[in-house]
C-alpha positions in Angstrom: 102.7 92.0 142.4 98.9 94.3 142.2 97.0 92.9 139.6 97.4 95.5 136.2 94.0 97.2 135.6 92.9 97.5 132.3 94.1 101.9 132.5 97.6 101.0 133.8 98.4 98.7 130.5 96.1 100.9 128.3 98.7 103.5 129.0 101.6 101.6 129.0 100.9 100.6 125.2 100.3 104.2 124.1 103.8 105.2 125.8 105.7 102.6 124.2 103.6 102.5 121.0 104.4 106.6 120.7 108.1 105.8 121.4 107.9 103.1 119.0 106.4 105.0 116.3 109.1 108.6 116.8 111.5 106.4 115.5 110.7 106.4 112.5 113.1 107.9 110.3 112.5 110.9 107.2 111.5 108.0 104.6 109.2 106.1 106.6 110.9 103.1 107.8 112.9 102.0 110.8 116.6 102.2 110.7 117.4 101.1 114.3 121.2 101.2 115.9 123.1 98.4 116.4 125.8 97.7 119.3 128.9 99.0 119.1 131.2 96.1 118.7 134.6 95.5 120.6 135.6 93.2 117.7 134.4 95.0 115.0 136.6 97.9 116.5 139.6 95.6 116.4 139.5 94.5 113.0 138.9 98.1 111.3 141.8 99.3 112.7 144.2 96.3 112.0 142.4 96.1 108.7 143.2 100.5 108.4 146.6 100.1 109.5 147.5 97.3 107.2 146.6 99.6 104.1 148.0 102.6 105.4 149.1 103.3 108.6 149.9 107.0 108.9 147.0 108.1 106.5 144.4 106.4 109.0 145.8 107.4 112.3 143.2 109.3 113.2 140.6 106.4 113.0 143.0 104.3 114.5 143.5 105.9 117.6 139.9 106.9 117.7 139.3 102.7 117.8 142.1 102.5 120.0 141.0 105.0 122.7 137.7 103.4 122.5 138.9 99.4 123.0 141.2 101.0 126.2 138.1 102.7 127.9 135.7 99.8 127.3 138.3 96.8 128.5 136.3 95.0 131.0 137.5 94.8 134.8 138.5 91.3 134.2 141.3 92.5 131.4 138.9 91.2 128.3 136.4 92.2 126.4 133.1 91.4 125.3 131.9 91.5 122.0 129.3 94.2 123.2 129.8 96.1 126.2 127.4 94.7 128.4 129.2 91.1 127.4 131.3 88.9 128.9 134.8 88.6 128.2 135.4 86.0 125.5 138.6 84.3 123.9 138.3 85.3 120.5 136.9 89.3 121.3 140.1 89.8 123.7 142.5 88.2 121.1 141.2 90.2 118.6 141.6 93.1 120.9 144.8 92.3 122.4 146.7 91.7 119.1 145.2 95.4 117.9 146.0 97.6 121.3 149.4 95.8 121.2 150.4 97.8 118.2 150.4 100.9 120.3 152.9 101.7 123.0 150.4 103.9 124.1 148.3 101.1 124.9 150.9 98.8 126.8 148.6 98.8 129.9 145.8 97.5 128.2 148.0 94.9 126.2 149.1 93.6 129.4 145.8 93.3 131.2 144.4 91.3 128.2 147.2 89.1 128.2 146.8 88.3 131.2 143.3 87.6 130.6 144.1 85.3 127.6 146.9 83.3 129.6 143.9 82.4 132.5 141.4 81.2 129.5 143.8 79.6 127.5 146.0 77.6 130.4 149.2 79.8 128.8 149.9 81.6 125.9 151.0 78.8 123.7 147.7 77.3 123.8 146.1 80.3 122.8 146.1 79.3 119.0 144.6 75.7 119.9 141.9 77.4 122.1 140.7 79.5 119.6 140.3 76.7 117.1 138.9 74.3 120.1 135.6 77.5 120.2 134.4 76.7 116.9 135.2 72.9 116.1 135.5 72.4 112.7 134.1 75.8 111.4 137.1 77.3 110.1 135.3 80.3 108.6 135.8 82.4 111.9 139.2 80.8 113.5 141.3 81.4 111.1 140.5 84.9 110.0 141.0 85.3 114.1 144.3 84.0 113.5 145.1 86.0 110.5 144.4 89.0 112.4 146.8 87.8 115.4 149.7 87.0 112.8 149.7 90.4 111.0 149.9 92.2 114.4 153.0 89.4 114.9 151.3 87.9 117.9 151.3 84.3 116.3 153.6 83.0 113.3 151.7 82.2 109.6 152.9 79.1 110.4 150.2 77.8 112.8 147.2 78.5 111.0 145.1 76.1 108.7 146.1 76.5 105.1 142.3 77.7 103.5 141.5 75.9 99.9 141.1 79.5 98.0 141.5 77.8 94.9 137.8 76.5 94.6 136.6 79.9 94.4 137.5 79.4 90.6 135.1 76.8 89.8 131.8 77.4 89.0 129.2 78.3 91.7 126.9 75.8 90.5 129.6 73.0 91.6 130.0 74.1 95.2 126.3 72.4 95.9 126.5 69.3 93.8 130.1 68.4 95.2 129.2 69.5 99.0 131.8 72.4 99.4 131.8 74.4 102.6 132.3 77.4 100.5 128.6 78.7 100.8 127.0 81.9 102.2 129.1 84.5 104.1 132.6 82.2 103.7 133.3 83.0 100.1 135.0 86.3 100.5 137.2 85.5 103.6 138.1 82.3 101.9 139.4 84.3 99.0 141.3 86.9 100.6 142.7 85.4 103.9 143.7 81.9 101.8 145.8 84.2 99.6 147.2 86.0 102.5 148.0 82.6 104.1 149.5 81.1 100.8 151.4 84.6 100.2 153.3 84.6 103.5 153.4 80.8 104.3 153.0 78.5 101.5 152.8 74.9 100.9 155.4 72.4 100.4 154.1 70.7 97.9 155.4 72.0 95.0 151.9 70.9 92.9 149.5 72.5 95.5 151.7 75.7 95.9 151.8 76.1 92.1 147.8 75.3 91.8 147.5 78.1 94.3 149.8 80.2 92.5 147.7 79.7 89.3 144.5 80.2 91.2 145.2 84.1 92.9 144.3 86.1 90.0 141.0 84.0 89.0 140.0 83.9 92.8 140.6 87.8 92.8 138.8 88.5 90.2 135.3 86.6 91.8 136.3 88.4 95.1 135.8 92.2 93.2 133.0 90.7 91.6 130.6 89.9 94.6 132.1 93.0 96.2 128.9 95.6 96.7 129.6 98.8 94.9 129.9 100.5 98.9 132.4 98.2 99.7 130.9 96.4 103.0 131.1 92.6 102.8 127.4 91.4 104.3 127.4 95.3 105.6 129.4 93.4 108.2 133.0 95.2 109.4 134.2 91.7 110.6 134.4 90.4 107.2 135.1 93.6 105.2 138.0 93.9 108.0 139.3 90.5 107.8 139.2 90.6 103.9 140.8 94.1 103.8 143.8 93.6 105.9 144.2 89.9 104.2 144.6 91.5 101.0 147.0 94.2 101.9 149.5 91.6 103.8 149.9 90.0 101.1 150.7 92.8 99.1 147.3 93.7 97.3 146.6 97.3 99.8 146.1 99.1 96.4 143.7 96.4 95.4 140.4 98.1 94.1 138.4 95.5 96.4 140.9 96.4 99.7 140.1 100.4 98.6 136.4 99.7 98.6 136.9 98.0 102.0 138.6 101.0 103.6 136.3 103.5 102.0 133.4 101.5 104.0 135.7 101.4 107.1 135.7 105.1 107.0 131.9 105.6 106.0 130.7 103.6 108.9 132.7 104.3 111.9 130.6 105.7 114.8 130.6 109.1 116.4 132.6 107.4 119.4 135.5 106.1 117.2 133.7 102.2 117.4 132.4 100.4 114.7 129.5 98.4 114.9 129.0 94.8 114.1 126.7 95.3 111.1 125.5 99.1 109.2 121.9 98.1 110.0 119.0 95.9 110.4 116.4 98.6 108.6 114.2 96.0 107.2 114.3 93.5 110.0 113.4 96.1 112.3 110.8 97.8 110.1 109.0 94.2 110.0 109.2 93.6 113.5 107.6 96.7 114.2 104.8 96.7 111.1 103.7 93.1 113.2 104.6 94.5 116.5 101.9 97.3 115.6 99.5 94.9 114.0 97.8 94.0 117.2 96.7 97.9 117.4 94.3 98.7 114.4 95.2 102.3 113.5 98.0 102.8 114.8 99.0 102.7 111.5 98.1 106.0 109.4 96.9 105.2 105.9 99.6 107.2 104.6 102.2 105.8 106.9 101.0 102.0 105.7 101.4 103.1 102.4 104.7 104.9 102.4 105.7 101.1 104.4 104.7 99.1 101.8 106.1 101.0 98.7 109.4 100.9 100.4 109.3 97.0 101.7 108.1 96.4 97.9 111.3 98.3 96.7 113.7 96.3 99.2 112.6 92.4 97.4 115.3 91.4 95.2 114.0 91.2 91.9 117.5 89.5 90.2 119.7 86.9 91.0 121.6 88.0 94.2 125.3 88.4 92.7 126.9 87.2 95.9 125.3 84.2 97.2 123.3 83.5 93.7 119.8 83.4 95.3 116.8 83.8 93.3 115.2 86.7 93.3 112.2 87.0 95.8 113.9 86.9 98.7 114.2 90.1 101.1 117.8 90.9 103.2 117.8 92.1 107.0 118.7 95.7 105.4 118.2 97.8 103.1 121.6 98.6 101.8 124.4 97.0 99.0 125.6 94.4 101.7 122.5 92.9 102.2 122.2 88.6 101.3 118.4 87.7 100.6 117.5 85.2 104.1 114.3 83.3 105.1 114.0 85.2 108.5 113.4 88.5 106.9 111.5 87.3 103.8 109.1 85.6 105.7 109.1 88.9 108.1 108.6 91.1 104.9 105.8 88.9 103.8 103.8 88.8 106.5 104.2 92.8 107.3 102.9 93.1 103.1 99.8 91.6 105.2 99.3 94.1 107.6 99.9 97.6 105.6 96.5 97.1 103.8 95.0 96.3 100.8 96.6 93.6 98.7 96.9 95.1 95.4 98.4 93.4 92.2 102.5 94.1 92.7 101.6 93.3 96.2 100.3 89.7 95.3 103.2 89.7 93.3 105.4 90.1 94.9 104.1 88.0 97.8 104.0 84.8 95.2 107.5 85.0 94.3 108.0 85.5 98.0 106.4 82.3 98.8 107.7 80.7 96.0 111.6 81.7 96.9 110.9 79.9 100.8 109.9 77.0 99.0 112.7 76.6 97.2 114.6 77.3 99.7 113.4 74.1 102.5 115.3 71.5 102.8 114.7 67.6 102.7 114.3 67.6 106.3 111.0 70.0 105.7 112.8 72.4 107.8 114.2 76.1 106.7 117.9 77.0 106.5 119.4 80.6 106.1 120.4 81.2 103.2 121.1 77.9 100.9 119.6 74.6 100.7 121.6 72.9 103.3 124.1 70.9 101.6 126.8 73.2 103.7 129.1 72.5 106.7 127.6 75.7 108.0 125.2 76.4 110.5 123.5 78.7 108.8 122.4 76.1 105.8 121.0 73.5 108.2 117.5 74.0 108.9 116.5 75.6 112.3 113.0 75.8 114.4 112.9 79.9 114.4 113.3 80.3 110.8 110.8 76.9 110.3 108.1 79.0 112.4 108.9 82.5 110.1 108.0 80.6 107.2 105.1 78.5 108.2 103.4 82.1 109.4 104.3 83.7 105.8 102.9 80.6 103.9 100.1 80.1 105.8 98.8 84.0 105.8 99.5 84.1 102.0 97.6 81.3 101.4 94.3 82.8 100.2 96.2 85.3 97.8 98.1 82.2 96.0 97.2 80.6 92.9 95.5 76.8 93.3 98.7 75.4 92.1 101.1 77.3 94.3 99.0 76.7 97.0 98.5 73.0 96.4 103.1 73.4 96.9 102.2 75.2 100.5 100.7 73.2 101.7 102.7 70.2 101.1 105.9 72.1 102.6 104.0 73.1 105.1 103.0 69.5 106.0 106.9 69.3 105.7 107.7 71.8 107.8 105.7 71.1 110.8 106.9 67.1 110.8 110.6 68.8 111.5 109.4 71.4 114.3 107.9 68.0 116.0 111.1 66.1 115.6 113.5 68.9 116.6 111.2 69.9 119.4 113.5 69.0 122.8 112.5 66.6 125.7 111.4 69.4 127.7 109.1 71.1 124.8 111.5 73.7 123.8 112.8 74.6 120.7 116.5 76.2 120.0 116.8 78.8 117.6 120.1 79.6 115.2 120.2 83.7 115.0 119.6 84.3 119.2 121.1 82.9 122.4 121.6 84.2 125.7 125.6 84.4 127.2 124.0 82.7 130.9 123.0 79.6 129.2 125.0 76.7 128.6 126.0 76.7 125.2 125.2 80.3 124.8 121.5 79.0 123.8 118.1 81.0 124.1 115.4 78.2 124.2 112.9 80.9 125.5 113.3 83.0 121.9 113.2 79.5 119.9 110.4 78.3 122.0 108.6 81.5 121.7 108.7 82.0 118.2 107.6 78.0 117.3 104.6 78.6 119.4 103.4 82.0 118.3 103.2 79.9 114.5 101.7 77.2 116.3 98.8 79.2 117.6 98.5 80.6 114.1 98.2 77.5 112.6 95.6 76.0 114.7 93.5 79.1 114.0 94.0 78.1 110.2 92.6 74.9 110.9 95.9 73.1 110.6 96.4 69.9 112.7 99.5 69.6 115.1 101.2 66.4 116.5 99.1 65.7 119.9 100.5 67.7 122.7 103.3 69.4 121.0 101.8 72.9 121.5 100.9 72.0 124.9 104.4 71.0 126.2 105.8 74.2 124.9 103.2 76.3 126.8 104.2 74.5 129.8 107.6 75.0 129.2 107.2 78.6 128.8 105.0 78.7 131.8 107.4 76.8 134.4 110.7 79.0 133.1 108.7 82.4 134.4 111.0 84.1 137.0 109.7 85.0 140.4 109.5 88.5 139.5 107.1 87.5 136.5 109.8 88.7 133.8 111.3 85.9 131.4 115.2 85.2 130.7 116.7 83.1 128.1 118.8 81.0 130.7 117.3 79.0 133.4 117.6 81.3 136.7 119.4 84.1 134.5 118.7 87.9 134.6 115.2 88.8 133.2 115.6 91.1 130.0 112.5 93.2 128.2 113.3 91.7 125.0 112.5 87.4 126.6 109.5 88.5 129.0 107.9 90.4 125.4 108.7 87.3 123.7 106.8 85.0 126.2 104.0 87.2 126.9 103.1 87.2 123.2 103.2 83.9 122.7 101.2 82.8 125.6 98.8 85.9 125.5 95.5 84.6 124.8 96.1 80.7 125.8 94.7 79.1 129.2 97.6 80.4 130.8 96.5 83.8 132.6 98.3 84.2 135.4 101.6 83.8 133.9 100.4 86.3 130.8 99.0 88.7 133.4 102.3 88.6 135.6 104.3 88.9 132.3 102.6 92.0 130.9 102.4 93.6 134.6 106.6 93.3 134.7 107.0 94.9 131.6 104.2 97.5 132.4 106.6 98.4 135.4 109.2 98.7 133.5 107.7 101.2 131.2 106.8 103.3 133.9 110.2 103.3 135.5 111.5 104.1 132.4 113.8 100.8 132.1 111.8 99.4 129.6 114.6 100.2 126.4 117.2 98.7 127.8 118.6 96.3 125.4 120.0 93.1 126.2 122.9 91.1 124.4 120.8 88.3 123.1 121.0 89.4 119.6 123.4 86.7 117.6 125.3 87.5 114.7 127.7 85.0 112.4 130.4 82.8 114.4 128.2 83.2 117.7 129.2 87.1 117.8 127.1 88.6 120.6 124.6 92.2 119.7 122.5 94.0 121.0 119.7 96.6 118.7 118.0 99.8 120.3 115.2 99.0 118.9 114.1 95.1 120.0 112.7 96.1 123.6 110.9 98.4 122.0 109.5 96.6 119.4 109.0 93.3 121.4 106.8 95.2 124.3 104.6 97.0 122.2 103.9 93.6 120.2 103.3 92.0 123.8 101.3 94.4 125.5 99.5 95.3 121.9 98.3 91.6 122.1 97.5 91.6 126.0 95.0 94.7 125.5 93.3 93.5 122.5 92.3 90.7 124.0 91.6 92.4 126.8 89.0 94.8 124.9 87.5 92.0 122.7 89.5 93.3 119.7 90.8 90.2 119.1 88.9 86.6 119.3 91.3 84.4 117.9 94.9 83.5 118.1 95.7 85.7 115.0 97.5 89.0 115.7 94.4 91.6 114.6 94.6 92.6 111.0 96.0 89.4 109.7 93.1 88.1 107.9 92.0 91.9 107.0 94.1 92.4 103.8 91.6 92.2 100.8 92.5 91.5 97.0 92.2 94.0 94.8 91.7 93.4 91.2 
């Protein structure tokens, strides 16, 4: 590989920077596109024709036509389609094309596919279940889904406690309940849907439940956004819809909300993706991406950005997951759940647009403030809740951990003494769990991306990335590591390189834009030259082959649901090569991304 001259990157970064910046939509932010979603496609038109059949044909044989022409060779389907076939996507897919006679060639060739993974047919239930251990949240809506297209009797699937939707939220933490985050509306609706068509035998339980349906229904309208979309997410707006309507609720207002966002969001194709959007998680990623270029920011541009990331921090309790306010959601619409990878995200692009006036310090307090009450005992960061969950998503992972060390540690000099005296406590906190979750090998896992070529579907590379790009920022703020921690990532990093100087997520897997951005970020600007200049050269040749926005599946969504966003190669390279030239240039001494220490208080 010829060394990459200084004119070569220089003009790579303003092609991807330019392409990067026409994105940007009529307000002023990024919107992104999301995948479209075999899955997602299955469930809206299960969840169509349960409510009405013959008034959604239209949709539903747009969703059909789409799952037939996008099976994979194998007879399955992935959930994106550049995925592998997986058990639950092809069920999902198989029960929905079997409703069709239209579609009996592709029914076949999925059952076919199903009776290879499963050993047979009749251990397809027990196979499903066996792919997500105890985690019921996501088998047994599967299930549901098979039993209203009469692919598998009521019978075999887990009875769901619905019921303990009635108590009050403030119980589910002190008793330990699963019933936390995303689970609360597919515990409502698919538990009454099992109870409706196969109910218990014990006369006591089955008259609790009884009792319990028009309470539970009432909380389930009541965390319903006013659009209708579950999390944004057609998965569980789907599941709960066509719940609802089998067991006999299809005029229900929150099952007519549902279908009204079924319709709103389908795609030009006749697909659905997996979520609306990720509009403020991309718009973060690309205010930091663009960081490492002074400028390349107008004024006005910065400003319109930060008047609209201002307007997307919740400001009340959240009525869904009942999170104070403070916290910002991966989008900006209705469905949106306040998280601690995009507050963190949000806080630290505040940083970059500029001055920090008085609602900006603000806001960025009760930013900080919402992360801390958010860690849990372990010093680590969870999701969404204080980890007292079954669910992955309330135990504390690395990447969020290294999100919110950044955003405490940049907001540091805009905090009051006794907010900051808390920060820096957590933050002691915080960095004892990265050091006791960091792996053998100096790698870190993280919870929201994986890669489909690794075992366990993990993506070290993106946890180990992300930890170290928070390290480096911390040793510039004259915080003290454990000895060697940082180094044994580096290495890590360093030794995973492929020959071809790219980066992949799985040991000898395919090289994608969005790892070898991650990578060359985090080791731009450390001892480790060769493999930055190699890393940066690869993705300089892929800008000018014009491969360089081709997106890869590493994206993760709930229940291990594979995605891919337009937008992440993008966003990743110009972060990476941004970095790469600055130092190159002499724009940037440190280990802090340029502009990071140039917001200002304004009085």
């Amino acid at each position: 590989m010829e060394t990459l001259s200084r004119s070569r990157l220089e003009a790579a970064l303003a092609k991807a920077t330019q392409a990067l910046l026409t994105e940007l939509n009529p307000a002023g932010h990024w919107s992104g596109e999301l995948s479209s979603s075999a899955l997602s496609t299955a469930t809206a038109i299960v969840a169509l024709g349960a409510v009405d059949r013959e008034q959604q044909r239209e949709l539903i044989a747009g969703g059909m036509r789409w799952l037939a022409q996008h099976q994979n060779a194998d007879g399955g389907w992935g959930d994106t389609v550049k995925s592998r076939s997986n058990i639950s996507t092809t069920a999902l897919c198989w029960a929905a094309v079997s409703t069709s006679t239209e579609h009996a060639e592709s029914a076949a060739k999925a059952e076919a596919w199903l009776t290879r993974a499963a050993g047979s047919m009749a251990q397809l239930v027990p196979a499903i279940e066996a792919r997500y251990g105890k985690d019921r949240t996501f088998s047994v809506p599967i299930l549901m889904h098979l039993a209203i297209c009469g692919r598998v009797s009521w019978s075999q699937i887990p009875a769901l406690p619905f019921e303990l939707a009635a108590l009050p939220h403030q119980l589910f933490g002190a008793l330990q309940l699963p019933v936390v985050s995303y689970a609360l509306p597919a515990l409502i609706a698919i538990g009454q849907a099992i109870h409706h068509h196969a109910p218990p035998t014990n006369p006591l339980l089955n008259g609790l439940r009884k009792s319990a349906r028009a309470r539970t229904l009432e909380v389930l309208e009541s965390i319903q956004p006013q659009n209708g979309g579950f999390l944004e997410a057609t998965p569980l707006t789907s599941f709960v819809t066509m719940a609802l309507a089998s067991a006999g609720e299809a005029q229900h207002p929150v099952a007519r909300r549902g279908v009204s966002f079924l319709q709103a969001s389908v795609q030009r194709d006749g697909s659905w993706a997996i979520d609306t959007n990720l509009a403020t998680w991309v718009t973060t990623l690309s205010i930091k991406a663009l960081a490492h270029q002074p400028g390349a920011l107008s004024p006005e541009r910065a400003l319109t950005l930060r008047e609209w990331l201002l307007g997307q921090q919740y400001v009340v309790e959240h009525p869904y997951t009942h999170a104070a306010p403070g916290g910002w959601a991966w989008t900006d619409l209705p469905g949106g759940v306040p998280d601690a990878d995009d507050t963190p995200g949000a806080l630290l692009a505040l940083l970059h647009l500029g001055v920090v006036d008085a609602p900006t310090r603000q806001a960025g307090q009760i930013g900080v403030r919402w992360l801390l009450d958010l860690q849990n005992r372990d010093g680590g960061i969870p999701t969404f809740c204080r980890g007292w969950g079954a669910l992955p998503f309330d135990r504390s992972s690395p990447d969020l951990t290294a999100h919110t060390l950044r955003a405490w540690t940049a907001w540091l000099p805009q905090l009051d003494e006794s907010l900051k005296r808390r920060t820096l406590r957590a933050v002691t906190k915080a960095i004892h769990f990265l050091a006791t979750h960091q792996r053998t090998d100096g790698s870190w896992l993280p919870l929201w991306f994986g890669n489909e070529h690794a075992p366990d579907d993990e993506n070290p590379l993106y946890g180990t990335a992300k930890v170290v790009i928070a390290l480096r920022e911390l040793l510039n703020r004259d915080f003290t590591l454990p000895n060697g921690m940082l180094e044994r990532a580096l290495c890590w990093l360093v030794e995973r390189q492929d020959i071809s100087g790219g980066w992949s997520g799985a040991k000898n897997g395919p090289v994608s834009v969005e790892e070898t951005a991650l990578a060359v970020e985090a080791l731009a600007g450390t001892g480790h030259v060769s493999a930055t200049d190699r890393g940066a050269a690869w993705l300089t040749e892929q800008i000018e082959a014009d491969t360089w926005r081709e997106p890869a599946p590493i994206g993760f969504y709930f229940a291990k649901l594979w995605y891919y966003e337009r937008l992440y190669p993008q966003i990743w390279t110009v972060g990476a090569l941004g970095r790469v030239a600055a130092l190159r240039v002499g724009e940037s001494e440190s280990d802090t991304p340029a502009g990071l220490h140039r917001a200002t208080s304004e009085t």
